[in-house]
Steps between C-alpha positions, in 0.01 A plus 500: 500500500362560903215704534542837644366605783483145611399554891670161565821627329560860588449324863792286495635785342543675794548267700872523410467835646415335847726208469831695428443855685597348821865496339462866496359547872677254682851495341580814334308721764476341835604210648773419311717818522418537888609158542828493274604828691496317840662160420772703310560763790711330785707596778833438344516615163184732544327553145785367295458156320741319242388405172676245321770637703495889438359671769178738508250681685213267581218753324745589201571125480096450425469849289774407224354113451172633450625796262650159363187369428308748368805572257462135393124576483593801295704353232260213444136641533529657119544068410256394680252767399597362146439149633082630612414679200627240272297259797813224480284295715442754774431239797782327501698819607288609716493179673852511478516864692243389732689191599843714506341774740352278694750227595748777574271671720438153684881427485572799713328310812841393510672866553714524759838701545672174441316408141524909382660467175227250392191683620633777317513348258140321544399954559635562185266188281188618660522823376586323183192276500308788622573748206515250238139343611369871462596490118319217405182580732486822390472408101220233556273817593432604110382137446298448792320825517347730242642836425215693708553290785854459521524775759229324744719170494819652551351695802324148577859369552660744646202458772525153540895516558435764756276294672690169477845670605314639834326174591852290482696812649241494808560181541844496501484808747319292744778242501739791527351670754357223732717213473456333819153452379648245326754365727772656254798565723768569224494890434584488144284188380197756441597664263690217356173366515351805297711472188417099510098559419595767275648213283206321584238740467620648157605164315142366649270767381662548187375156413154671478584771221782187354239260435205670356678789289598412114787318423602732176669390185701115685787645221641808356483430126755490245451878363503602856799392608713762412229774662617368826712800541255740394446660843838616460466654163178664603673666821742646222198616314335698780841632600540614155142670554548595809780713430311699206252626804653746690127527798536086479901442521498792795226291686702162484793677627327679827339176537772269481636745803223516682466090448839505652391629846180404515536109437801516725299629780253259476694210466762558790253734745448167718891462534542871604240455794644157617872676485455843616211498700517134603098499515522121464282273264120506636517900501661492120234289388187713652712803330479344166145377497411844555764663254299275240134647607610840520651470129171408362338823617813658399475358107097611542586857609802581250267372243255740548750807550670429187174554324480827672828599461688250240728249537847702504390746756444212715752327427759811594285495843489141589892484388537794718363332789742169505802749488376598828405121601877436408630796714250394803633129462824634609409711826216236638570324822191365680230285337231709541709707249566211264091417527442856356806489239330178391131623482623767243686261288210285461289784365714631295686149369134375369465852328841534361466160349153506315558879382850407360328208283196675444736809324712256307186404354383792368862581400488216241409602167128406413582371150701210608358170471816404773384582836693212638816543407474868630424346827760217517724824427371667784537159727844474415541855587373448866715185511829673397353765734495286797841324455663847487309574843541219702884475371559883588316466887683200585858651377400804647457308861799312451695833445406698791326196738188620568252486297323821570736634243365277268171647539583802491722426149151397346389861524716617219362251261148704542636798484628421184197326403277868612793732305386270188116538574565896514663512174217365367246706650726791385578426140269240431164699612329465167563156443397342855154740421440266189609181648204579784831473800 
């Protein structure tokens, strides 16, 4: 048994935080997706690339092989949640994760319009290696940390990722922005250069929270064996709940909606200002730096209006406003325009996602002694969730080719999501008073 609390521990901890975060700034949100849009834009076949020989838009291309990945990520997060709370020897997955993530990221320094299919491919096993790493991170933080403090180390790592995914991103805007500083002549190599010490950064820090957190059980044992495909079975059994609780089941449904559109947004807003507004790399990466401040104040100030006016009612407004975000997204045409667009959705993108958890919380019934695999339901909600998104924006594009329309397609998904929210407010008044939302 580790001692709780351990200073020592819950450090290296989060340190896992910093060391894989930069997957999330630099690939998913900046660099990456301004880059790929360039090298895969050219004068001949303008945004069309081939595939393994079928032919696609470039930004659809990237959409439907990350929806890819996070269905893969959906269909085998309920096993390996199994795998951490029987603790079948925890580190060596997330090693393996770590390693996965990380050597991918590093492998794209080799991305160029010539190697596409296999830096897709490389895009696709980050995401993997990021995901998966999360599982196994995430279920050390009952062991490490006791119950009263478990909310000042999680908040300790997401801190320490913020912090650690700005430092490396800074650095690799300097290389990005100022290249002759460094004699680099070759347009592309910075941000070839980027994804390289993401490898390095993420596989090298890791090492920190690798070596000094607890192996777990080296084995699963014989009894336990056959419990390997419990997350499954558990999934069934909050399903089964789930759909006995009409507030609950009506909640997962606007959310899964609302999930739809809002992870969407997030993950392809740096593609829509590198394609439509061709703002170009150095001015996507201020813009997300920024989106990312904004969204803490945004999570601070929903917080405290959903305590004034509950959670649904703010909900219906913050849902509200990223119909209009997906209507503006199709009429903007200068930067400065994009700028404000983007200061909006980092306020209310930090809100929408810590009020959405927050209510799923309370949603859960307080007698059950399963909190987790309520939650490993709702992360394989957001999953499925995102794969629908991404798949619909990038068909969407390829349909009409532009991808305004795709934007503006994203809209109906929260106006479903509010039309759900309203029935609830409507029919469900006396229930969300005693659930306190």
């Amino acid at each position: 048994m580790i001692e709780k609390d351990n200073k020592k521990v819950v450090k290296s901890w989060a340190m896992f935080d910093w060391a894989n975060s930069s997957y999330n700034l630099v690939i998913t949100s900046t660099i990456f997706p301004a880059y790929y849009t360039a090298i895969t834009t050219t004068e001949q076949f303008g945004d069309k690339v081939k595939f393994f020989g079928f032919d696609f838009v470039n930004t659809a291309l990237s959409n439907y092989v990350l929806a890819a990945a996070y269905l893969v990520i959906a269909m085998i997060s309920p096993l390996l949640t199994s795998m951490a709370d029987f603790h079948g020897n925890k580190k060596i997955f997330l090693k393996l994760f770590t390693w996965l993530g990380g050597l991918a990221c590093a492998g794209l320094y080799f991305f160029t319009l010539e190697t596409l299919e296999v830096s897709l491919i490389f895009f696709a096993l980050a995401a993997l290696g990021y995901c998966g790493g999360i599982v196994f991170i995430n279920s050390y933080l009952p062991e490490i940390a006791s119950k009263e403090n478990q909310d000042a180390v999680s908040a300790k790592g997401f801190a320490y990722g913020y912090v650690g995914s700005v430092i490396l991103q800074v650095i690799c805007f300097i290389f990005v922005l100022k290249p002759e500083l460094f004699g680099i002549t070759d347009a592309g190599f910075p941000a070839r250069l980027s994804f390289l010490l993401v490898g390095i950064w993420w596989i090298g820090f890791a090492q920190i929270s690798i070596r000094v957190l607890p192996k777990g059980s080296p084995n699963f044992k014989a009894a336990e064996k056959v419990k390997l495909l419990n997350g499954f079975d558990n999934l069934k059994k909050v399903w089964h709940e789930v759909s006995k609780m009409t507030v609950l089941k009506k909640y997962l449904a606007s959310y899964f909606f609302s999930a739809m559109g809002v992870q969407t947004i997030m993950l392809v807003a740096a593609s829509f200002g590198e394609k439509i507004l061709q703002l170009g790399t150095s001015k996507l990466i201020a813009t997300i730096l920024i989106i990312q401040l904004v969204a803490i104040g945004g999570a601070i100030l929903m917080s405290k209006l959903s305590h004034r006016y509950g959670n649904i009612k703010v909900l219906i407004a913050v849902v509200s406003i990223w119909i209009v975000v997906c209507i503006s997204a199709y009429f903007i045409t200068t930067e400065y325009q994009f700028y404000v667009l983007a200061a909006v959705v980092g306020t209310i993108m930090g809100g929408i996602q810590s009020l959405s958890r927050s209510t799923f919380s309370k949603l859960i019934p307080e007698q059950t002694s399963d909190n987790a695999s309520f939650f490993s339901f709702y992360d394989v909600t957001e999953k499925l969730a995102i794969v629908a998104g991404l798949f619909s924006f990038g068909l969407i594009e390829e349909m009409t080719g532009n991808m305004r329309y795709s934007a503006l397609f994203l809209g109906i998904f929260f106006v479903i999501a509010i039309s759900i929210l309203f029935s609830l407010v409507i029919k469900e008044k006396k229930s969300l008073k005693n659930y306190q939302i």
